[in-house]
Kinemage of the C-alpha trace (Angstrom):
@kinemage 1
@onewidth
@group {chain A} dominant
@subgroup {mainchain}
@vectorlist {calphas} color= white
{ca unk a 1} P 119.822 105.894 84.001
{ca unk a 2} L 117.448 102.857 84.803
{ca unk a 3} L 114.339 102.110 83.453
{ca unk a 4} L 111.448 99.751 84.117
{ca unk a 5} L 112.007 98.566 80.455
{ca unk a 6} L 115.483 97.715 81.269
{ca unk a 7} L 114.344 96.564 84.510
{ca unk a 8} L 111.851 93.815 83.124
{ca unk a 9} L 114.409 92.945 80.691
{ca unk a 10} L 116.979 91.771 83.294
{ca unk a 11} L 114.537 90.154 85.076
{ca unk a 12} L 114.144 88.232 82.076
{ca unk a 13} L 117.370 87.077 82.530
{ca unk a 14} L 117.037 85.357 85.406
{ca unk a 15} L 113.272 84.108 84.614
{ca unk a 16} L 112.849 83.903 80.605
{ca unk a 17} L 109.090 82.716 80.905
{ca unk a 18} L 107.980 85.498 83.965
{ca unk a 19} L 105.157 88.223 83.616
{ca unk a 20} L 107.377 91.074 85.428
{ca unk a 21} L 106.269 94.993 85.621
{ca unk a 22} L 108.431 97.803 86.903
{ca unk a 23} L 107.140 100.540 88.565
{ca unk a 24} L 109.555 103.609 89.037
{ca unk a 25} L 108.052 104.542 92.619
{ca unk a 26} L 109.170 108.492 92.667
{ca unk a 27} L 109.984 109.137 88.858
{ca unk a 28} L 113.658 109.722 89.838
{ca unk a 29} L 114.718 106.006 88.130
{ca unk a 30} L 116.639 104.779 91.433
{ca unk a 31} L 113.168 103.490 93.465
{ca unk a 32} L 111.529 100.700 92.014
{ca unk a 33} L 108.449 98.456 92.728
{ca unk a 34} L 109.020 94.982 90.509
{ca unk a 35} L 106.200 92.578 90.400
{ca unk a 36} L 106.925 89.387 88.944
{ca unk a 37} L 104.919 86.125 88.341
{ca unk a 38} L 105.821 82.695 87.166
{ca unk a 39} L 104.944 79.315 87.387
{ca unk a 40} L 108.758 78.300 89.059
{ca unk a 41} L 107.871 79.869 92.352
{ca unk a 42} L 106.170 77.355 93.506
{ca unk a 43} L 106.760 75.448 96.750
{ca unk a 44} L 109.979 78.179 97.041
{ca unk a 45} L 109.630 80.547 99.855
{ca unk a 46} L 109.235 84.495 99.516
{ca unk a 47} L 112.873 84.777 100.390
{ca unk a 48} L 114.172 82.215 97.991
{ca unk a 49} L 112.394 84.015 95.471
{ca unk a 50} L 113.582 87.239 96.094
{ca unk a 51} L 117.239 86.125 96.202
{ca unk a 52} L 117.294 85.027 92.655
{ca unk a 53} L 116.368 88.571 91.502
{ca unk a 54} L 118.351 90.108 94.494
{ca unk a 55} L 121.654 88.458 93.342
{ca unk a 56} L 121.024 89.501 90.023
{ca unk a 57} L 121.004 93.320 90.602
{ca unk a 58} L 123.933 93.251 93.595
{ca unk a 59} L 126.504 95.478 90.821
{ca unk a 60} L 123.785 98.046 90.638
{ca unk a 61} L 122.864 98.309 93.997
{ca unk a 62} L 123.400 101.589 95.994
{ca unk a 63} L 124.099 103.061 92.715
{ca unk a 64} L 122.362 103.520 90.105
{ca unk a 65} L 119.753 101.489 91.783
{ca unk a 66} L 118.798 102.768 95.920
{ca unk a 67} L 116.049 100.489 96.360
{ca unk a 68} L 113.947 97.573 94.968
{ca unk a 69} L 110.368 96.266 96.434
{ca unk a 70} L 109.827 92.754 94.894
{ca unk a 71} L 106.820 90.739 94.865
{ca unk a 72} L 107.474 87.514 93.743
{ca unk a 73} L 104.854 85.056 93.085
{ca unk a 74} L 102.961 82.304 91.181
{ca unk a 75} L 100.129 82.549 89.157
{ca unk a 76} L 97.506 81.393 91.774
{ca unk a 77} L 99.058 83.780 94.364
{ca unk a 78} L 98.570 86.812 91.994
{ca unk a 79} L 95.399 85.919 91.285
{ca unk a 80} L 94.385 87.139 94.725
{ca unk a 81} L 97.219 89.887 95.622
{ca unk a 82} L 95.567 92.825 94.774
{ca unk a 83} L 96.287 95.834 92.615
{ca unk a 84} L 98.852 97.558 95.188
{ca unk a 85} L 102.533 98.101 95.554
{ca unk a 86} L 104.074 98.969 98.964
{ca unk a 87} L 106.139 102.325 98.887
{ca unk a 88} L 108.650 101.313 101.595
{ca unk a 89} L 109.886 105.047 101.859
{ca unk a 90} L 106.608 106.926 101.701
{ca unk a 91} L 104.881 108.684 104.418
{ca unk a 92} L 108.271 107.666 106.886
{ca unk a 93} L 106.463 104.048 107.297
{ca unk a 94} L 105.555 102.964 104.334
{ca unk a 95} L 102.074 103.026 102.070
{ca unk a 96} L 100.182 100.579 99.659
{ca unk a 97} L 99.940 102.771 96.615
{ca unk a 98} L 97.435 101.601 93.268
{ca unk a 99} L 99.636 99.824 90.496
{ca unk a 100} L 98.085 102.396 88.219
{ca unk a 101} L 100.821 104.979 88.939
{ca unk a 102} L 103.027 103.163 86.243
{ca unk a 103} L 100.542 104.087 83.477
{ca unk a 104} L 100.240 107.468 84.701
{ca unk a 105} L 103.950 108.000 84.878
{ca unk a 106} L 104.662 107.212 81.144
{ca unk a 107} L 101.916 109.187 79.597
{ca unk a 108} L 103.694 112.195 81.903
């Protein structure tokens, strides 16, 4: 099964000096929110950044992984992005849901 830890650790991989959190969107380890920050984004564009993770988790993608949100940015940029996540599957169209939910789901 997947896990934000072993999420954040592949990210990692790809970006040694990154802050990165998982979130496990549903609590059923195949929907995942991954926020990651680091000083190499800059003057890259959203898609550029997303790629590098995106190519890194292509063998795990339909299975074990369904989905990945990713919110790539520098440190200036999350400075001012909020405290949200975007649930691409809930509600049909998709909510903003608090970045809290991680903390709640490992105390559950």
């Amino acid at each position: 099964m997947v896990t934000t830890d072993w999420l954040e650790e592949e990210v990692r991989k790809v970006i040694p000096t990154c802050d990165v959190e998982a979130i496990d969107l549903n609590g059923t380890q195949d929907h995942f929110h991954i926020r990651i920050i680091d000083e190499s984004f800059e003057g890259m564009r959203p898609l550029q950044r997303q790629k590098l993770i995106l190519n890194h988790f292509k063998p795990y993608i339909p299975r074990p992984i369904h989905a990945i949100d990713l919110k790539c940015m520098t440190p200036a940029q999350a400075e001012t992005a909020g405290d949200t996540v975007f649930h691409p599957h809930a509600g049909g169209t998709g909510i903003h849901i608090k970045r809290i939910q991680k903390h709640q789901n490992r105390s559950e």
